[in-house]
NUTI-377312 format. One record per atom (N, C-alpha, C, O): x, y, z; residue in three letters. Coordinates in steps of 0.2 Angstrom, whole numbers, plus 2048, in hexadecimal, padded with zeros to 3 digits. Each point is the difference from the previous one (the first is absolute). Layout:
BEGIN
ATOM east north  up resn
ATOM    X     Y   Z  ala
...
END
This chain:
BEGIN
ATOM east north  up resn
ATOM  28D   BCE A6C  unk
ATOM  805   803 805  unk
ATOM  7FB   801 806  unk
ATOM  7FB   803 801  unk
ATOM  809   7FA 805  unk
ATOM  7FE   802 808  unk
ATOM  7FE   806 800  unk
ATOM  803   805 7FE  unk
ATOM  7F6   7FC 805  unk
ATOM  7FE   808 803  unk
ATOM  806   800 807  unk
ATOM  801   7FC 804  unk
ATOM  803   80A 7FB  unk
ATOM  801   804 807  unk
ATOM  7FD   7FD 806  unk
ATOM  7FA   800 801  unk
ATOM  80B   7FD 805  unk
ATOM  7FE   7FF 807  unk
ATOM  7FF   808 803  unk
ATOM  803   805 7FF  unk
ATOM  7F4   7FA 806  unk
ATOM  802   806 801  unk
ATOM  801   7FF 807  unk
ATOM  802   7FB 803  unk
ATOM  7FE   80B 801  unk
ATOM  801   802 806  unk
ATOM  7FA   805 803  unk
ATOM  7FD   804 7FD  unk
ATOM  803   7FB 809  unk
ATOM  7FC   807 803  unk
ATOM  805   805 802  unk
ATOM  806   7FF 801  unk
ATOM  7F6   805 7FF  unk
ATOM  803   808 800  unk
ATOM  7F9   804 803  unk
ATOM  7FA   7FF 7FF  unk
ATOM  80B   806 807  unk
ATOM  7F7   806 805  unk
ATOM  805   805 7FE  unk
ATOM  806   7FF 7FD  unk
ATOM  7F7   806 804  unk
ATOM  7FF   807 800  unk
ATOM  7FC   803 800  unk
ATOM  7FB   7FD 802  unk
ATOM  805   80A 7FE  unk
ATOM  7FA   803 801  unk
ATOM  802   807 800  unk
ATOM  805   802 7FD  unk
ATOM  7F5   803 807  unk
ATOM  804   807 801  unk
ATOM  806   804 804  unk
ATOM  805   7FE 803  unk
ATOM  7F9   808 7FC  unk
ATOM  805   801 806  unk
ATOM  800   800 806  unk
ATOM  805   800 803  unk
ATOM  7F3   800 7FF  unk
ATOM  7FF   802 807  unk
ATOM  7FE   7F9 803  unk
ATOM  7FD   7FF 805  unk
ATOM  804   7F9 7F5  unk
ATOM  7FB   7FD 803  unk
ATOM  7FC   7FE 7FF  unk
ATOM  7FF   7FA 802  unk
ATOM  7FB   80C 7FC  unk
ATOM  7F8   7FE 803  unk
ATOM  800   7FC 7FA  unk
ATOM  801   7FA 802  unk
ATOM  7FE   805 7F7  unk
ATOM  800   7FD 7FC  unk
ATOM  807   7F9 7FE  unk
ATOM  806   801 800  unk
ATOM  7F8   7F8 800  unk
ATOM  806   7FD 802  unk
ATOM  7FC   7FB 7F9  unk
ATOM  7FA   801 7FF  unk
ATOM  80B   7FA 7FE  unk
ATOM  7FE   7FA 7FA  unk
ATOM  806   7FC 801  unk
ATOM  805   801 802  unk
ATOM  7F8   7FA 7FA  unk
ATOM  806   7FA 7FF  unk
ATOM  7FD   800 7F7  unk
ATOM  7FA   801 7FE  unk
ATOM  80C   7FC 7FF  unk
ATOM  7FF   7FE 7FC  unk
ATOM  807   7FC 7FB  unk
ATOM  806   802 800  unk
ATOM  7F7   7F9 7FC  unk
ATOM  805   7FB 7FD  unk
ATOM  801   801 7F9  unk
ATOM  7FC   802 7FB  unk
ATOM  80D   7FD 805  unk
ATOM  804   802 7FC  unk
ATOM  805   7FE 800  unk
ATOM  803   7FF 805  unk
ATOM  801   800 7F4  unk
ATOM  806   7FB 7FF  unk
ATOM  806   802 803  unk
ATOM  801   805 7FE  unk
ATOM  804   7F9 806  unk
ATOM  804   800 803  unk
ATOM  803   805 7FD  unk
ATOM  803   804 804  unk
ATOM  7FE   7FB 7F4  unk
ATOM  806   805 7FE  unk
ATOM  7FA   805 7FA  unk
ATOM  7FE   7FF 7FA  unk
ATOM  7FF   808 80D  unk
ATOM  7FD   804 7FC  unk
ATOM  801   804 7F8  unk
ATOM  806   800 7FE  unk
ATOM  7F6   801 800  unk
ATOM  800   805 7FA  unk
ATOM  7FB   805 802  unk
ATOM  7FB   7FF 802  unk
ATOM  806   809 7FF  unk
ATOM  7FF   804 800  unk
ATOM  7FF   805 7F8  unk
ATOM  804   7FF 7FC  unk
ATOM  7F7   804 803  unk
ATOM  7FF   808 7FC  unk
ATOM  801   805 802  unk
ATOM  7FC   802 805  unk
ATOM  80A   804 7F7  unk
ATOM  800   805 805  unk
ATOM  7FD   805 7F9  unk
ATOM  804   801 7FC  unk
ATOM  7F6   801 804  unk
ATOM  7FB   805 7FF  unk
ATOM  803   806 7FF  unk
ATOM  805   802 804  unk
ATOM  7F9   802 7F7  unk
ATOM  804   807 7FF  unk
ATOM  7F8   803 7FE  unk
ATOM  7FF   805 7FC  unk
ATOM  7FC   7F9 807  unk
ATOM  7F8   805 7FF  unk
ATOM  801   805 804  unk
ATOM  805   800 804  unk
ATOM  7F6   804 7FE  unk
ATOM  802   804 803  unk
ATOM  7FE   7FF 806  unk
ATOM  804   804 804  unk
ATOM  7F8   7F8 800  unk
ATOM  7FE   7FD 806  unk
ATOM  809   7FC 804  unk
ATOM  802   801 805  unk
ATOM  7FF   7FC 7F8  unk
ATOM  803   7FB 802  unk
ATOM  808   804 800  unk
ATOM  804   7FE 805  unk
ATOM  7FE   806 7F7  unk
ATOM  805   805 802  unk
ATOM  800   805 805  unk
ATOM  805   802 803  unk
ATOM  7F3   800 7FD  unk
ATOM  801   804 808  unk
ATOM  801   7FC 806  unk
ATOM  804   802 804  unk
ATOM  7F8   7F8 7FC  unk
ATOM  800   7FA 805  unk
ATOM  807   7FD 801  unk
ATOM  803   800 806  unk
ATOM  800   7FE 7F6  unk
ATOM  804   7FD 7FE  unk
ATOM  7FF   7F8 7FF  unk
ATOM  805   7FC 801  unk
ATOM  7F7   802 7FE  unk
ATOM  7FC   7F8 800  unk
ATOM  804   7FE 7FC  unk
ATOM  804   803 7FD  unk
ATOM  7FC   7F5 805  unk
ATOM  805   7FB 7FD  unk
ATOM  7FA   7FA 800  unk
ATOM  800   7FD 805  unk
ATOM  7FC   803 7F6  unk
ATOM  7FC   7F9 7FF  unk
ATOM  801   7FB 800  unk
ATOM  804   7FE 7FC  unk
ATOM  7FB   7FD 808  unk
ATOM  7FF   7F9 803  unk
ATOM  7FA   7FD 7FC  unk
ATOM  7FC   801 804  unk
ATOM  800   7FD 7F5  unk
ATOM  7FB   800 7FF  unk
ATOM  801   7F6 802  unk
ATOM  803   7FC 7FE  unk
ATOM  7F6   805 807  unk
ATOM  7FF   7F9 801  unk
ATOM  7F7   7FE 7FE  unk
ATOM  7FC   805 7FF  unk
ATOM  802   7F5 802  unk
ATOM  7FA   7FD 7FE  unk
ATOM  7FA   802 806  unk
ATOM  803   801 806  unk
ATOM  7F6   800 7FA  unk
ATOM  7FD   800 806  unk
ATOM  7FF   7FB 803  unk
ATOM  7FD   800 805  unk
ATOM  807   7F9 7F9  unk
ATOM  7FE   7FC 805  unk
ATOM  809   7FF 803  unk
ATOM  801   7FB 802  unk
ATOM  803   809 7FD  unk
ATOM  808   800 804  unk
ATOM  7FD   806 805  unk
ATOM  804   800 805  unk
ATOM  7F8   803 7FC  unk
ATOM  801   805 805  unk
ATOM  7FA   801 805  unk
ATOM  7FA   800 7FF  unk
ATOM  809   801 806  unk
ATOM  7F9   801 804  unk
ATOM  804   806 806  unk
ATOM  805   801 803  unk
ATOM  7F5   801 7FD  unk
ATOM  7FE   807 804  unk
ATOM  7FF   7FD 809  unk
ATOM  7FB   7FC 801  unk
ATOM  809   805 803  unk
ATOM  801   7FF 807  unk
ATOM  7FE   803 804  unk
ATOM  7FE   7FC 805  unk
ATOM  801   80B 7FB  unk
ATOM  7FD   805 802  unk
ATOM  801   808 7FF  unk
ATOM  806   802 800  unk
ATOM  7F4   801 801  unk
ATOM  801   806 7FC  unk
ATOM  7FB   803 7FC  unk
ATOM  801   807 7FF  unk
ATOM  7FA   7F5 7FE  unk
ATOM  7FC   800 7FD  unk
ATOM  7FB   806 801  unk
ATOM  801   802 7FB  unk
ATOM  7FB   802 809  unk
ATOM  7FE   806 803  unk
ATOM  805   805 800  unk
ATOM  7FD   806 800  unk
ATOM  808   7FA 800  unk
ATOM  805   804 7FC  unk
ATOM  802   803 7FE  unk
ATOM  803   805 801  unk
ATOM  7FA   7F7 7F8  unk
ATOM  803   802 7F9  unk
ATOM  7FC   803 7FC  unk
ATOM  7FA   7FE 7FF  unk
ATOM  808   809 7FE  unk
ATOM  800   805 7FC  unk
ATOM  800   7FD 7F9  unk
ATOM  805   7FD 7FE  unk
ATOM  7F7   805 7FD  unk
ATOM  7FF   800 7FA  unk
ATOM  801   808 7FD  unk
ATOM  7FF   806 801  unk
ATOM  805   7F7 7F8  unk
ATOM  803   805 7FD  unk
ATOM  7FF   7FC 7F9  unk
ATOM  802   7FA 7FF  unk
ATOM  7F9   80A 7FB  unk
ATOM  801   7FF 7FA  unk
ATOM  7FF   806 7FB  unk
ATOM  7FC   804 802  unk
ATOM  808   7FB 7F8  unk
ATOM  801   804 7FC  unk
ATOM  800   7FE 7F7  unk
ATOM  801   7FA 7FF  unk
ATOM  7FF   80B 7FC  unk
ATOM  801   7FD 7FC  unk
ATOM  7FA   7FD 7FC  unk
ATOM  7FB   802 7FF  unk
ATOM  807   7F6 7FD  unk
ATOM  7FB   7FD 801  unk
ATOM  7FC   7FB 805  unk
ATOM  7FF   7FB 7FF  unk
ATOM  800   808 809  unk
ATOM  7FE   7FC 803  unk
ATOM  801   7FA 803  unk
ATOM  7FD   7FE 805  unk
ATOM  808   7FC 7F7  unk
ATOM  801   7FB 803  unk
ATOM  803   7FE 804  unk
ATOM  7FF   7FA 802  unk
ATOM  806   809 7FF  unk
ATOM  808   7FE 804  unk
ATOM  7FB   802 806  unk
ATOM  7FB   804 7FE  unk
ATOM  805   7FA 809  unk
ATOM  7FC   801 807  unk
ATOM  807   803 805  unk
ATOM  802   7FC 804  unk
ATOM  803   80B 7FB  unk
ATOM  804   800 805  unk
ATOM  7FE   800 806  unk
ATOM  7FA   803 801  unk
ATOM  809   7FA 805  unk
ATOM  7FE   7FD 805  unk
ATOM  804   805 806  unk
ATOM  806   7FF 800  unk
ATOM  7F9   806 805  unk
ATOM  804   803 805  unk
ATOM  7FE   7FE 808  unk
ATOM  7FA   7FE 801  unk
ATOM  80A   801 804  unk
ATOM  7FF   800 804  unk
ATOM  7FD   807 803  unk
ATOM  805   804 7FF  unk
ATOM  7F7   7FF 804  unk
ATOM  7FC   804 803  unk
ATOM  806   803 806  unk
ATOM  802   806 7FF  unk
ATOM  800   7F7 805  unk
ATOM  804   801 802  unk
ATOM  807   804 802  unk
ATOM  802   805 804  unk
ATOM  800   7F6 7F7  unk
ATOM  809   804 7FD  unk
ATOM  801   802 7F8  unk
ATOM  805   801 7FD  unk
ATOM  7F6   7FE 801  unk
ATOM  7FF   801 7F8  unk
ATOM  804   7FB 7FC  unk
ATOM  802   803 7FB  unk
ATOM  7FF   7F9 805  unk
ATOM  806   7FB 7FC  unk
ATOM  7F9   7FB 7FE  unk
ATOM  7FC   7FD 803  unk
ATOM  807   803 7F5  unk
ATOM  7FD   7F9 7FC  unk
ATOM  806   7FB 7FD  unk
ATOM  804   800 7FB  unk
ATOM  7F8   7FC 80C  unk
ATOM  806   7FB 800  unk
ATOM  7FE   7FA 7FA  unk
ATOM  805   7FC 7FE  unk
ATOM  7F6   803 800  unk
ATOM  7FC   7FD 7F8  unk
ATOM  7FA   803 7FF  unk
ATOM  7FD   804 803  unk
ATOM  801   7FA 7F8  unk
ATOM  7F9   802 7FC  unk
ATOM  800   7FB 7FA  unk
ATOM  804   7FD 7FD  unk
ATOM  7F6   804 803  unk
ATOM  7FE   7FC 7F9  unk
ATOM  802   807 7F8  unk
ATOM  7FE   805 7FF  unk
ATOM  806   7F5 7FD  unk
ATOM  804   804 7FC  unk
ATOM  7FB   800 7F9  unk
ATOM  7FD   7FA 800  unk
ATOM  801   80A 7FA  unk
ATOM  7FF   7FF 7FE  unk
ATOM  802   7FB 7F9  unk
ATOM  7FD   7FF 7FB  unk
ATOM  80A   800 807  unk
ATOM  803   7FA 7FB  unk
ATOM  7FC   7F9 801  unk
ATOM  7FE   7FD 7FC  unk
ATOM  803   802 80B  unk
ATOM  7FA   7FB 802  unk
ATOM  7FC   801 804  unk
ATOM  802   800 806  unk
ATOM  7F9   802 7F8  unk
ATOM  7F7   800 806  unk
ATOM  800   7FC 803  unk
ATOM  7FE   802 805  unk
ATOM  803   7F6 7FA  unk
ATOM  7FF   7FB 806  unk
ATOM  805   7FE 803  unk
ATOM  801   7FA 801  unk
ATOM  804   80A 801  unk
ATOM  808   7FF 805  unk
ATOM  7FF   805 801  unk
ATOM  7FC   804 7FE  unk
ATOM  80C   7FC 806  unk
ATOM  804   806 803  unk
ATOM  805   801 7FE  unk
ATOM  804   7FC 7FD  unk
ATOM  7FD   80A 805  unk
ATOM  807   804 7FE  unk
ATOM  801   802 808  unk
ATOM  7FE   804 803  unk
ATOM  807   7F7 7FF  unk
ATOM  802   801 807  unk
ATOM  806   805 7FF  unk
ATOM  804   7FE 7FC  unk
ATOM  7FE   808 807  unk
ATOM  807   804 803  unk
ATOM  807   7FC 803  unk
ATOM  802   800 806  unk
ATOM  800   7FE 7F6  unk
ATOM  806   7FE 800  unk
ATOM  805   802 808  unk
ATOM  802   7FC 805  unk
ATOM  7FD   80B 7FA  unk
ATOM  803   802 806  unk
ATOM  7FC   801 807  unk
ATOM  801   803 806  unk
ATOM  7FA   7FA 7F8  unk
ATOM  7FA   7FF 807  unk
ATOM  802   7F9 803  unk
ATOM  7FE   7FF 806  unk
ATOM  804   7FC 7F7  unk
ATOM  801   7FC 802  unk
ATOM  805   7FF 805  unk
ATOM  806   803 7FF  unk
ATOM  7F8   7F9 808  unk
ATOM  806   802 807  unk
ATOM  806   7FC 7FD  unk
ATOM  801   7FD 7FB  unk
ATOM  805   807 80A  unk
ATOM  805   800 800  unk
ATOM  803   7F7 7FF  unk
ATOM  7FE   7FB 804  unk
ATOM  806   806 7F6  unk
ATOM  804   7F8 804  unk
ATOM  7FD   7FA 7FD  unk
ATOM  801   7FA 802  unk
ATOM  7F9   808 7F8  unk
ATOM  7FD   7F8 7FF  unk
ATOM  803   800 7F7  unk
ATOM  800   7FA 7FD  unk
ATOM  801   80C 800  unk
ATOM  800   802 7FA  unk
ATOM  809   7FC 7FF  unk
ATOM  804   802 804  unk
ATOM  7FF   7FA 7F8  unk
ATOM  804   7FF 7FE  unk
ATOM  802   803 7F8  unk
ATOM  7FF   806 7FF  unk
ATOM  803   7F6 7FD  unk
ATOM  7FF   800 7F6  unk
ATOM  7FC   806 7FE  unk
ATOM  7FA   7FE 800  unk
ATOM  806   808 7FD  unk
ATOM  7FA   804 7FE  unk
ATOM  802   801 7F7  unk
ATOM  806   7FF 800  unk
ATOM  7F9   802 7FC  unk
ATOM  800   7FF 7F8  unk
ATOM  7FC   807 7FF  unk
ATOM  7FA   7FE 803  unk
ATOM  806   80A 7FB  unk
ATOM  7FE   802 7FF  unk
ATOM  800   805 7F9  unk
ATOM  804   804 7FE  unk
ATOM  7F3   7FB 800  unk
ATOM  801   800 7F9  unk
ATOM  7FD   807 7FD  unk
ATOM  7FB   801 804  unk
ATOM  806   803 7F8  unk
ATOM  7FC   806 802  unk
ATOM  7F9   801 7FA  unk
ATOM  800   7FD 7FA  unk
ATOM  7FD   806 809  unk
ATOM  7FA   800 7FE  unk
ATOM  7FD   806 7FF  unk
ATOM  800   804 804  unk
ATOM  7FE   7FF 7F4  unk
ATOM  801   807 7FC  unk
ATOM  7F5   800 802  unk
ATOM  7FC   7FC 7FE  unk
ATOM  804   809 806  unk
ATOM  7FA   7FF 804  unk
ATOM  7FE   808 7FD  unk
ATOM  7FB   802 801  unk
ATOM  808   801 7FE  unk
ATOM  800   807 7FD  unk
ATOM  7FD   7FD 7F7  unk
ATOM  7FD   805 7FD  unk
ATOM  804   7F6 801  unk
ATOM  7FC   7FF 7FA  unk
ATOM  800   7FB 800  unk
ATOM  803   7FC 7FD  unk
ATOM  7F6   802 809  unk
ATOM  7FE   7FB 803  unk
ATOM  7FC   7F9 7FB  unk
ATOM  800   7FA 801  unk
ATOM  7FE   80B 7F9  unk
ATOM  7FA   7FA 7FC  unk
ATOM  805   7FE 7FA  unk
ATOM  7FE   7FB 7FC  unk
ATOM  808   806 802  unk
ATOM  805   7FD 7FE  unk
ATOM  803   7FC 803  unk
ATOM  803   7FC 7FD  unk
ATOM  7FE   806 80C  unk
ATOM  806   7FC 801  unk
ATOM  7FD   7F9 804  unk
ATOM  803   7FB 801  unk
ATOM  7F6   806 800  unk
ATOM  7FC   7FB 802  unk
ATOM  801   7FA 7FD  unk
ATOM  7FF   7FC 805  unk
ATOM  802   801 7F6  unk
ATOM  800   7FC 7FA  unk
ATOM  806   7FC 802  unk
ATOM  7FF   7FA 803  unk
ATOM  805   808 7FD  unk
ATOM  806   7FB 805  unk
ATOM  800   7FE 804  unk
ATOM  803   7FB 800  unk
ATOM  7F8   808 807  unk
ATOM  800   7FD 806  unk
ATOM  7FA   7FC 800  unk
ATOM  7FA   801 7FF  unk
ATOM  80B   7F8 804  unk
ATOM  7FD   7F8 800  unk
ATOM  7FB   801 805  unk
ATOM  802   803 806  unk
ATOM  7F8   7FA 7F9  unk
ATOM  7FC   800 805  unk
ATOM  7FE   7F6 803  unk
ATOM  7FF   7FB 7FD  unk
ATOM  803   806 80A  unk
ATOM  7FC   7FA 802  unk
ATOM  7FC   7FE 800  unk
ATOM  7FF   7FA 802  unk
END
C-alpha cells in the first residue's frame, strides 16, 4: 500500500515568537491523551518524524519541561507559555506537534483516536511508531 501524500502545515505559538512547518497527510490522525499533562493543556497530538518538521523560529525561546521518567522534552514558549510540540516520549526521535496550534484554515479530515496516557506503559503498545 501507497504511504500517505503529505502536505506542509505552520504553526506555532500564541504570540508568535515560536513558528514551524511541518509534513503530514492530508487527511490527519490525531491522539487525544487523557494523562494528566495533556488534559490540563488540552493537547491533540499530531506525532510526526524529525525529518517532517522543522523549527522556523523560536528556538531561544523555548522553555523546557521534564518529568517523570525524563524523556518526553515538554517544549514552552517563554513568552505566552503554550507548548505548541515537544518531543514525546512515545517517540524521541519526532514530534508531537498540537493539533490546535496549527494556523487556522489549513487542517481539513481529522480521525481522532484516544489514548489511555493515564496508564501509559499498557497503552503504549498499540501505538504504531514510524
Amino acid at each position: 500500500m501507497d504511504a500517505p501524500q503529505k502536505i506542509e502545515y505552520r504553526g506555532g505559538c500564541h504570540c508568535g515568537t515560536v513558528r514551524y512547518k511541518v509534513r503530514a497527510p492530508t487527511e490527519l490522525e490525531v491522539f487525544d491523551c487523557n494523562c494528566s499533562m495533556c488534559v490540563m493543556t488540552g493537547y491533540r497530538h499530531l506525532i510526526v518524524s524529525a525529518e517532517d518538521f522543522t523549527l522556523l523560529k523560536g528556538k531561544e525561546a523555548l522553555s523546557e519541561y521534564c518529568f517523570n521518567t525524563g524523556i518526553a522534552r515538554h517544549l514552552f514558549c517563554r513568552e505566552c507559555g503554550i507548548k505548541s510540540f515537544y518531543v514525546p516520549r512515545s517517540h524521541p526521535d519526532g514530534y508531537s506537534v498540537n493539533l490546535r496550534c496549527l494556523d487556522p484554515g489549513q487542517v481539513g479530515e481529522v480521525s481522532v483516536l484516544a489514548f489511555d496516557g493515564t496508564h501509559w506503559e499498557d497503552a503504549i503498545s498499540g501505538l504504531a511508531k514510524d
